[in-house]
N, CA, C and O atoms as a DFTB+ gen file, in Angstrom:
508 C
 N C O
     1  1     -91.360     -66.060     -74.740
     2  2     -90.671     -67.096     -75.473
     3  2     -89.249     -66.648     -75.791
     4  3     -89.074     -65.599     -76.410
     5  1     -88.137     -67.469     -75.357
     6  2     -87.072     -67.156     -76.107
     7  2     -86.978     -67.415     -77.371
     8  3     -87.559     -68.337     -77.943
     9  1     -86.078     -66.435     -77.982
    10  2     -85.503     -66.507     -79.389
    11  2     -84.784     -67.302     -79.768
    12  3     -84.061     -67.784     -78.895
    13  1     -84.592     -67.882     -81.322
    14  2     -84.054     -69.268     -81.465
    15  2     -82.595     -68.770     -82.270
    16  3     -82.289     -67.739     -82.871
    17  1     -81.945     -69.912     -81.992
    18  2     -80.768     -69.110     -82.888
    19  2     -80.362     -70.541     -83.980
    20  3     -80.009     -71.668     -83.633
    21  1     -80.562     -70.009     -85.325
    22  2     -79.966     -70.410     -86.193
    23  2     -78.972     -71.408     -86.614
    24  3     -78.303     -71.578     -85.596
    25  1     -78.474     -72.201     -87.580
    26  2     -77.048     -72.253     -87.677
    27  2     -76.244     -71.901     -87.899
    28  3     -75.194     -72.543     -87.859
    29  1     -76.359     -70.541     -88.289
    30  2     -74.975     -69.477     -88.384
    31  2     -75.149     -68.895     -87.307
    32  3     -74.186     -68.128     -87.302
    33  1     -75.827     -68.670     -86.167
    34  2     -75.266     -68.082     -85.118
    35  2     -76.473     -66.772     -84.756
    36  3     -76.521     -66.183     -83.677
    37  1     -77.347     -66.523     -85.884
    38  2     -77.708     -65.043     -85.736
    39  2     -79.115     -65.579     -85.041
    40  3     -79.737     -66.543     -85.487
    41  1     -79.445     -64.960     -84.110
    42  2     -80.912     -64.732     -83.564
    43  2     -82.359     -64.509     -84.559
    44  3     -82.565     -63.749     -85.505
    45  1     -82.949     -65.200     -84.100
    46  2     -84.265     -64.743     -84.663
    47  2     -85.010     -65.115     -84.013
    48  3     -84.893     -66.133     -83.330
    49  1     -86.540     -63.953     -84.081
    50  2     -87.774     -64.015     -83.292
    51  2     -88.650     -65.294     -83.258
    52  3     -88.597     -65.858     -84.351
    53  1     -89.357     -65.872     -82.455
    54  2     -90.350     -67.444     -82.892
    55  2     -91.441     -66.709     -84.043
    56  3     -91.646     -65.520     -84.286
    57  1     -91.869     -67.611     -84.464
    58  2     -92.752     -67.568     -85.424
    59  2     -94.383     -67.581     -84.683
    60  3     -94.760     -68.400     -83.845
    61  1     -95.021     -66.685     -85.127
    62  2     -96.599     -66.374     -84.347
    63  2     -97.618     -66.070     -85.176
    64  3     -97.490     -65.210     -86.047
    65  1     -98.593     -66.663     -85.009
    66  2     -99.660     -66.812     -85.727
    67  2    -100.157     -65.230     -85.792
    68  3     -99.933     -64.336     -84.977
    69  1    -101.025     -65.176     -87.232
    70  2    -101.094     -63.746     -87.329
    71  2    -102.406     -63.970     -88.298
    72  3    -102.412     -64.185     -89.511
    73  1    -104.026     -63.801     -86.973
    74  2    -105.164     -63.437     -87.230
    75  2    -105.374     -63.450     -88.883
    76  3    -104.850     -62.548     -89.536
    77  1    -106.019     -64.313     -89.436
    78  2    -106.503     -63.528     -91.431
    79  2    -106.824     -62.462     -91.754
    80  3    -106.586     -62.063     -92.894
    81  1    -107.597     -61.530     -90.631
    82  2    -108.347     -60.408     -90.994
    83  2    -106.881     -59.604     -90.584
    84  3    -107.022     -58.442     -90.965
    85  1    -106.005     -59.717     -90.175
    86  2    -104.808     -59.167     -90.128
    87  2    -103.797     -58.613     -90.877
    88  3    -103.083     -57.610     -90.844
    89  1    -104.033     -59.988     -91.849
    90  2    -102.881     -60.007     -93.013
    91  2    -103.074     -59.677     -94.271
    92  3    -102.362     -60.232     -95.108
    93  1    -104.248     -58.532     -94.779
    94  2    -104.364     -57.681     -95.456
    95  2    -105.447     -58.416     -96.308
    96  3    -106.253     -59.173     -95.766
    97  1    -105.452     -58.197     -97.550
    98  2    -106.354     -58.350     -98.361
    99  2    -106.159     -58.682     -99.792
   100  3    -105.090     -58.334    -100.293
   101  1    -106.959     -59.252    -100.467
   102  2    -106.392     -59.491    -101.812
   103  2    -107.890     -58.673    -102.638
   104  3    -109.102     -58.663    -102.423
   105  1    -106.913     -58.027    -103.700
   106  2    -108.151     -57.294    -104.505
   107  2    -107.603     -57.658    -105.949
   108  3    -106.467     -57.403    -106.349
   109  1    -108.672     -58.339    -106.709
   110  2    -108.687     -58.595    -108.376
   111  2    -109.001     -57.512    -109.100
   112  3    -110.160     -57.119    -108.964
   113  1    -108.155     -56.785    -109.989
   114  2    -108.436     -55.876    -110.916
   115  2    -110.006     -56.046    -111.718
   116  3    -110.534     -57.157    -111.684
   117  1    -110.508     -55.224    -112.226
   118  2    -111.734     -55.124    -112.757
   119  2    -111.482     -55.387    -113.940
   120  3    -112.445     -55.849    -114.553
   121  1    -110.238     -55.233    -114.696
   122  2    -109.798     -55.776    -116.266
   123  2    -109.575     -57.690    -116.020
   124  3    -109.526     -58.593    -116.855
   125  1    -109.497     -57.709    -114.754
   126  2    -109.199     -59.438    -114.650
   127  2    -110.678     -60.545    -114.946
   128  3    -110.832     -61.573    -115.606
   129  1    -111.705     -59.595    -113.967
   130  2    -113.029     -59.926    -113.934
   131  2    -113.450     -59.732    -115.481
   132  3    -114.071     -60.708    -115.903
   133  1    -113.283     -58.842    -116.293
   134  2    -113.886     -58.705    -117.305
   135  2    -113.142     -59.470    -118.073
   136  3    -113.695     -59.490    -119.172
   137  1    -112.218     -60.090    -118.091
   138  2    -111.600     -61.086    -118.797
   139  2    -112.220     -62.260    -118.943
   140  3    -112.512     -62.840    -119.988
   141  1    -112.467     -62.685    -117.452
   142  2    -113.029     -63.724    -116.872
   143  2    -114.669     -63.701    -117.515
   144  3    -115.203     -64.714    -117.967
   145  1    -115.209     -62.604    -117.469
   146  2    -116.737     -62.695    -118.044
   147  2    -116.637     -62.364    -119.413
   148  3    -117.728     -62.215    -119.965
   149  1    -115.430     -62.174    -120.261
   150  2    -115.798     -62.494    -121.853
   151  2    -115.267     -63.987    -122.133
   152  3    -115.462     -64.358    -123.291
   153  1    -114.876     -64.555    -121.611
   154  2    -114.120     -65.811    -121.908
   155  2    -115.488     -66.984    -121.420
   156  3    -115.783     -68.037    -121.985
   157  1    -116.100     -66.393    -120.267
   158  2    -117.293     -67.333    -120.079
   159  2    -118.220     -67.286    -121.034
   160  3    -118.851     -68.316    -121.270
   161  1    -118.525     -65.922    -121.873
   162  2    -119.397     -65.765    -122.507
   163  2    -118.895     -66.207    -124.151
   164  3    -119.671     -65.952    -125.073
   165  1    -117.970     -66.671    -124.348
   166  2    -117.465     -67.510    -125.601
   167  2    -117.292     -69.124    -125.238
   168  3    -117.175     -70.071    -126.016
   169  1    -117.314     -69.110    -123.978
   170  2    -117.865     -71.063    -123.622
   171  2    -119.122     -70.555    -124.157
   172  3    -119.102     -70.726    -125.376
   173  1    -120.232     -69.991    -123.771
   174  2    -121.756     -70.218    -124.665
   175  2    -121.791     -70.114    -125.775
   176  3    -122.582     -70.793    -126.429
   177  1    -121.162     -69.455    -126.207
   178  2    -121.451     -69.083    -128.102
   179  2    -120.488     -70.065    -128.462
   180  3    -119.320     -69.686    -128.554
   181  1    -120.879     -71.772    -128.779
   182  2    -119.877     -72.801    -129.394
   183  2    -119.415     -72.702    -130.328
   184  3    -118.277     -73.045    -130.648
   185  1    -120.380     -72.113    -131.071
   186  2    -119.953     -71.675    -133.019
   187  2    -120.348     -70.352    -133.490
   188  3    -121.277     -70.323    -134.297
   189  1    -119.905     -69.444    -133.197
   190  2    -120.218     -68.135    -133.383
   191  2    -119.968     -68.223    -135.254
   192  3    -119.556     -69.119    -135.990
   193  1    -120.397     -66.974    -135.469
   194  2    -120.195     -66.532    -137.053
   195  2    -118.526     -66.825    -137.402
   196  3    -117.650     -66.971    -136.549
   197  1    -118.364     -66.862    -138.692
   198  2    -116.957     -66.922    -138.746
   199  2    -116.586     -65.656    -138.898
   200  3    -115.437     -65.289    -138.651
   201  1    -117.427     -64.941    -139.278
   202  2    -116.534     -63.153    -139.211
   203  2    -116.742     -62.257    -137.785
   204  3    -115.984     -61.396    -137.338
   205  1    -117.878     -62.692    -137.283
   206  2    -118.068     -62.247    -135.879
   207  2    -116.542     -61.557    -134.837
   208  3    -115.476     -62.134    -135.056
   209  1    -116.534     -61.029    -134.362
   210  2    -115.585     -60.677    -133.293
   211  2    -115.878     -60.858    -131.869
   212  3    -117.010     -60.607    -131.455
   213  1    -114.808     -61.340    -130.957
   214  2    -115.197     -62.260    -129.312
   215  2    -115.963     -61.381    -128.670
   216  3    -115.884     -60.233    -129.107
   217  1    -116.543     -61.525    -127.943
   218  2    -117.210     -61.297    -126.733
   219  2    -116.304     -60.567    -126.027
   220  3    -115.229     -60.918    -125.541
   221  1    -116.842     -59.532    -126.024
   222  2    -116.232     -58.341    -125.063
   223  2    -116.665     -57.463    -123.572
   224  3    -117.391     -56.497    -123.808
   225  1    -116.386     -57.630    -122.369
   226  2    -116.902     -57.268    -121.305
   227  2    -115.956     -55.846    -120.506
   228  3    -114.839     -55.374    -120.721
   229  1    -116.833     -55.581    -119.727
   230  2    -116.843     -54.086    -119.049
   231  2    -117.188     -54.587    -117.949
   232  3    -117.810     -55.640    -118.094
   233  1    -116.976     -54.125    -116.447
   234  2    -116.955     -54.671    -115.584
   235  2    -117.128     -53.232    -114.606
   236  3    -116.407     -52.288    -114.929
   237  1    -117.865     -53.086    -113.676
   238  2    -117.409     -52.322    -112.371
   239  2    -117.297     -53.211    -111.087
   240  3    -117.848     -54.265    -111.403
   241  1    -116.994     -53.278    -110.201
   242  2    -116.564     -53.585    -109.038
   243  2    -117.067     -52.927    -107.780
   244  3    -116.308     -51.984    -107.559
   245  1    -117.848     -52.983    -107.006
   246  2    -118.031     -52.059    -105.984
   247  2    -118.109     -53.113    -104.816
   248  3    -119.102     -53.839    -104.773
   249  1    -116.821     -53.280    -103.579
   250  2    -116.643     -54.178    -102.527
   251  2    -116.846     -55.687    -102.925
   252  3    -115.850     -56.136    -103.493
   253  1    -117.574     -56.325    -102.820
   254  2    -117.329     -58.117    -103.289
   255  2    -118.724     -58.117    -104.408
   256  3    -119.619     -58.956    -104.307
   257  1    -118.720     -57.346    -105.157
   258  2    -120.043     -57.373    -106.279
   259  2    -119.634     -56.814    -107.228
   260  3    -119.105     -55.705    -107.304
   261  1    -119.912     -57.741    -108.202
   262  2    -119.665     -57.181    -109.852
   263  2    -120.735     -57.207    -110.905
   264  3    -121.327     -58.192    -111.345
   265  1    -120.900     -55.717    -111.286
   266  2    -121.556     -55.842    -112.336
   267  2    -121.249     -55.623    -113.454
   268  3    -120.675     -54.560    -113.687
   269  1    -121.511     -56.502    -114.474
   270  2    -121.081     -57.130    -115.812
   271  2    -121.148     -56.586    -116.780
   272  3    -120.740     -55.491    -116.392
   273  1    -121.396     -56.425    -118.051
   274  2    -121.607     -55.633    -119.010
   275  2    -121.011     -56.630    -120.720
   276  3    -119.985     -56.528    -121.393
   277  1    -121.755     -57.160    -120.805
   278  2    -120.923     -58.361    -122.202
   279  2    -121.594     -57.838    -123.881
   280  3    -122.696     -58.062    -124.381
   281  1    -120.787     -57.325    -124.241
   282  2    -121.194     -56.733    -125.970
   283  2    -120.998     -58.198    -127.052
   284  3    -119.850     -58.618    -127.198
   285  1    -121.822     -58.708    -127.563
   286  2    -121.418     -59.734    -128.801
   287  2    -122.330     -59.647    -129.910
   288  3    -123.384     -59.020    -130.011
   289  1    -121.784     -60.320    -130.645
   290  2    -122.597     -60.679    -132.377
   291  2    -123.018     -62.258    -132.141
   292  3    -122.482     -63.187    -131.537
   293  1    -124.029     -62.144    -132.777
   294  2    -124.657     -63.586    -133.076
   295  2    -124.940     -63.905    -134.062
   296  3    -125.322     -62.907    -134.673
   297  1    -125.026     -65.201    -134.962
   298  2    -125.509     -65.350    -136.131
   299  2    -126.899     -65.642    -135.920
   300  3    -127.422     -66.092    -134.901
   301  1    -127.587     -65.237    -137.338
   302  2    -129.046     -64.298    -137.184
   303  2    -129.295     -66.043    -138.674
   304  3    -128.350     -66.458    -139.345
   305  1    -130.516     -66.540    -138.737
   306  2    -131.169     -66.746    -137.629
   307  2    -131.207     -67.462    -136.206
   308  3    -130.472     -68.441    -136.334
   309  1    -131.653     -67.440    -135.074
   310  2    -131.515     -68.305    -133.707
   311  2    -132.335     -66.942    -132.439
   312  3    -132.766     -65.789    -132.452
   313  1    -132.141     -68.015    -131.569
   314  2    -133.242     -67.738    -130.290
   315  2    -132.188     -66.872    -129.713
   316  3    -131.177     -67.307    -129.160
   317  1    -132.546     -65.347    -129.908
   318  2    -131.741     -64.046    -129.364
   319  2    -131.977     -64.572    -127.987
   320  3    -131.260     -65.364    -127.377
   321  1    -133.115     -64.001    -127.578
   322  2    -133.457     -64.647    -125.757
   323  2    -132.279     -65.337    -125.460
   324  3    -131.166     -64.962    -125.091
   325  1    -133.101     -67.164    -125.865
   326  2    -132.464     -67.912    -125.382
   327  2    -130.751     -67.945    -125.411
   328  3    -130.140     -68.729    -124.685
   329  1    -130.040     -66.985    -126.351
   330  2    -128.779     -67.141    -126.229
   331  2    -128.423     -66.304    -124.964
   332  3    -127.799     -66.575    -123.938
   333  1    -128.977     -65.320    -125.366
   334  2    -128.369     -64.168    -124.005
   335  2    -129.027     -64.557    -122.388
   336  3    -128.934     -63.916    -121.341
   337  1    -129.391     -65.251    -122.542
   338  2    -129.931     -65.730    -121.018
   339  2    -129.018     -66.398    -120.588
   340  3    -128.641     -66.258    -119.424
   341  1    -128.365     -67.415    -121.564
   342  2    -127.593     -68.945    -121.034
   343  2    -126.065     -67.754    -120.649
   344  3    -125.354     -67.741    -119.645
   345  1    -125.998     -66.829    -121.962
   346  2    -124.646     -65.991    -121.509
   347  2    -124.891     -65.210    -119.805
   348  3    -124.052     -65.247    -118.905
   349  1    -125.993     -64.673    -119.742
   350  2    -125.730     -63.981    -118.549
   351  2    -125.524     -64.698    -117.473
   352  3    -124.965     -64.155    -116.520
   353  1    -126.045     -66.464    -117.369
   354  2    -126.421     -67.058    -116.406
   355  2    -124.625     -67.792    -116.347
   356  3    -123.871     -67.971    -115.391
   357  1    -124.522     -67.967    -117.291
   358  2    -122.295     -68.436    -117.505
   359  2    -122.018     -67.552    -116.907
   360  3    -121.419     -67.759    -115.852
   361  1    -122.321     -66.188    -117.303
   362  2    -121.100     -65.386    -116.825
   363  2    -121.258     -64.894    -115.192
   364  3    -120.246     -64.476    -114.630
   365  1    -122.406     -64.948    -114.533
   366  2    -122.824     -65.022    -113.483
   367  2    -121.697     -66.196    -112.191
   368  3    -120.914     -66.137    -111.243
   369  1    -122.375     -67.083    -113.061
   370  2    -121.508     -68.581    -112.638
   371  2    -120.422     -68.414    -112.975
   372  3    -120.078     -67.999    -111.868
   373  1    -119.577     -68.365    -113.509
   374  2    -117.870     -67.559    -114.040
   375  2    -117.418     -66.996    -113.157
   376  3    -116.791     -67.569    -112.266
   377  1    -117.549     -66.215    -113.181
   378  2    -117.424     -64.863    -111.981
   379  2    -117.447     -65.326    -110.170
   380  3    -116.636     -65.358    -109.245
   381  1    -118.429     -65.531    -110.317
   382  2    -118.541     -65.884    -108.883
   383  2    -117.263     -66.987    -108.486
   384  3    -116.405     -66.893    -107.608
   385  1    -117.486     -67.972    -109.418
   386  2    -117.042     -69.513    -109.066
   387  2    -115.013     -69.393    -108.658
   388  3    -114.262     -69.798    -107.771
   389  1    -114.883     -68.495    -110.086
   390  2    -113.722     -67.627    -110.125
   391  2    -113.095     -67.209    -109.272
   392  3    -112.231     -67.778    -108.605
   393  1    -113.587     -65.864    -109.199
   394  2    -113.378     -64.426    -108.745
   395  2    -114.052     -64.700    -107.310
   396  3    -113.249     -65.257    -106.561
   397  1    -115.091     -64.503    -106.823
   398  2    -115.836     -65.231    -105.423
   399  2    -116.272     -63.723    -104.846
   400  3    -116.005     -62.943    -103.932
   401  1    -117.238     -63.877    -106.165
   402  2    -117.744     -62.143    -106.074
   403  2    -119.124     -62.564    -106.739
   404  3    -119.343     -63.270    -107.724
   405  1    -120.223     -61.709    -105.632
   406  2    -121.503     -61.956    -106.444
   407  2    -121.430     -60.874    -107.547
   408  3    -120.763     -59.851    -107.700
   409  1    -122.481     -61.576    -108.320
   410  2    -123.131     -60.540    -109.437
   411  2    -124.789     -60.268    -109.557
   412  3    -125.546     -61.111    -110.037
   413  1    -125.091     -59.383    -109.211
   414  2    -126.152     -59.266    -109.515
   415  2    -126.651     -58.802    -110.856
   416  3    -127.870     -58.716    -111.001
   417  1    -125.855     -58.494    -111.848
   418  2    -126.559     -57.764    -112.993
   419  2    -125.497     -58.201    -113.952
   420  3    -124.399     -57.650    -114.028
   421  1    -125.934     -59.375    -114.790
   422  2    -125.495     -59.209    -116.366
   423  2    -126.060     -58.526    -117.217
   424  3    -127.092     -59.076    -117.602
   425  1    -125.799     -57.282    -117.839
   426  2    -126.351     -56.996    -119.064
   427  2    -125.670     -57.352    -120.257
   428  3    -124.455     -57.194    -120.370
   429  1    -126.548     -57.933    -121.354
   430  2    -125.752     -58.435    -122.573
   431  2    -126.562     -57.624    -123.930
   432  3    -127.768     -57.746    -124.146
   433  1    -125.626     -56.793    -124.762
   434  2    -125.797     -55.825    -125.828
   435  2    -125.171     -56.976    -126.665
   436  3    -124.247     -57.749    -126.412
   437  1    -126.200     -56.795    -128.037
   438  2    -125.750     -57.461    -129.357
   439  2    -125.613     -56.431    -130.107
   440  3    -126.408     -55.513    -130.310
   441  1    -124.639     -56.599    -130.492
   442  2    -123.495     -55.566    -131.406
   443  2    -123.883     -55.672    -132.776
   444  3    -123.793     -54.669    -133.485
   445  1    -124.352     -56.875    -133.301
   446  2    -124.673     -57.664    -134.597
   447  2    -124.945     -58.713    -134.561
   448  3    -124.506     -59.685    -133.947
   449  1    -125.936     -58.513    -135.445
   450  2    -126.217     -60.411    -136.253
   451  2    -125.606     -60.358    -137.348
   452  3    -125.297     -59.344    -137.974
   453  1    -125.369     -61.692    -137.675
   454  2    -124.518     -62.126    -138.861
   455  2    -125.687     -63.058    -139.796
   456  3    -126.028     -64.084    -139.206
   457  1    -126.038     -62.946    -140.524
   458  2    -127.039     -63.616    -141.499
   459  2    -126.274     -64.741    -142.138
   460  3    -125.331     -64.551    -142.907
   461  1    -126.760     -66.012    -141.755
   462  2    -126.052     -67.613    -142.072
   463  2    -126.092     -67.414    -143.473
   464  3    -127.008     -66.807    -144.028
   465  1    -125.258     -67.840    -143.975
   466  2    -125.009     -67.940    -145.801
   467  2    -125.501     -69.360    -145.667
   468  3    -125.297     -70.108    -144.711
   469  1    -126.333     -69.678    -147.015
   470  2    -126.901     -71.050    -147.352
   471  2    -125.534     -71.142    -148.158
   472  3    -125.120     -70.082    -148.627
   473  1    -124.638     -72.529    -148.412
   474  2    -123.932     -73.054    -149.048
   475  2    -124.094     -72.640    -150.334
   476  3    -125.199     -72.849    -150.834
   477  1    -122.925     -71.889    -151.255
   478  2    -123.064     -72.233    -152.498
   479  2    -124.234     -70.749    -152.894
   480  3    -124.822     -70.703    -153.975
   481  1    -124.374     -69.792    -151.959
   482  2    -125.430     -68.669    -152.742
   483  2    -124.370     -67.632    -152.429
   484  3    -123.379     -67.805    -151.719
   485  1    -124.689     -66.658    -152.992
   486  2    -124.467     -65.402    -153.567
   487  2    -124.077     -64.587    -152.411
   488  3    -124.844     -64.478    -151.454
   489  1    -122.604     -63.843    -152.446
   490  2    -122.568     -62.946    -151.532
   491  2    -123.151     -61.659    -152.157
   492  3    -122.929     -61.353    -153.328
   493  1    -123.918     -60.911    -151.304
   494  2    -124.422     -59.831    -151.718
   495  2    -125.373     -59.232    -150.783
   496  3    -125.306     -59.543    -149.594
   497  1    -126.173     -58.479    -151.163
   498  2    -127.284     -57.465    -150.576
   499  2    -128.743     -58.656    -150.249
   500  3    -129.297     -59.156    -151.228
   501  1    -129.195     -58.973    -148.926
   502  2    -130.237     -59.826    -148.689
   503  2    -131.627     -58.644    -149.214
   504  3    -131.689     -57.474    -148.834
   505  1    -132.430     -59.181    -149.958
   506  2    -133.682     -58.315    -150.315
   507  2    -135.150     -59.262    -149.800
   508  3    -136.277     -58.797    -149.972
């Protein structure tokens, strides 16, 4: 193919298609993913405690698989299970949908429960 020349005059090469597996690769930091899986895991918790602190994740990475790691507080009483299931199964779905990385392993650690105050009682020591 000849070379094309410009409107100022200077030469340049044609333009040629260049294979995908060619043109390198894109890699997401493991602080990006774990961003991504504490932010999914505060879509589940709609009303967390008011003193509670966010949902915090740890992440490793090994080739297109991530495994998860999500620390939170919950207010105490409610269905421990049922919360941490719906979180692992978000952050599963998060991740992937995201990032476009399986996960095989959410683990979710509760850091604390927070004991619901009834309106109008006593802050203090529960006996």
């Amino acid at each position: 193919m000849p070379p094309h020349v410009d409107r100022i005059g200077e030469t340049r090469r044609p333009v040629t298609a260049v294979a995908a597996a060619e043109r390198g690769a894109t890699r997401i930091a493991d602080r990006v993913i774990a961003k991504i899986a504490a932010q999914a895991a505060r879509e589940v918790l709609q009303a967390p405690p008011r003193d509670a602190g966010p949902p915090h994740a740890t992440v490793t990475v090994h080739h297109e698989s991530a495994r998860v790691r999500v620390s939170l507080e919950l207010g105490y009483p409610c269905d421990i299970g049922r919360q941490c299931n719906a979180v692992r199964r978000h952050v599963a779905e998060r991740v992937e949908e995201l990032a476009g990385m399986e996960v095989p392993e959410v683990a979710v650690q509760v850091e604390r429960l927070h004991l619901a105050q009834a309106p109008g009682a006593a802050q203090g020591r529960t006996q």
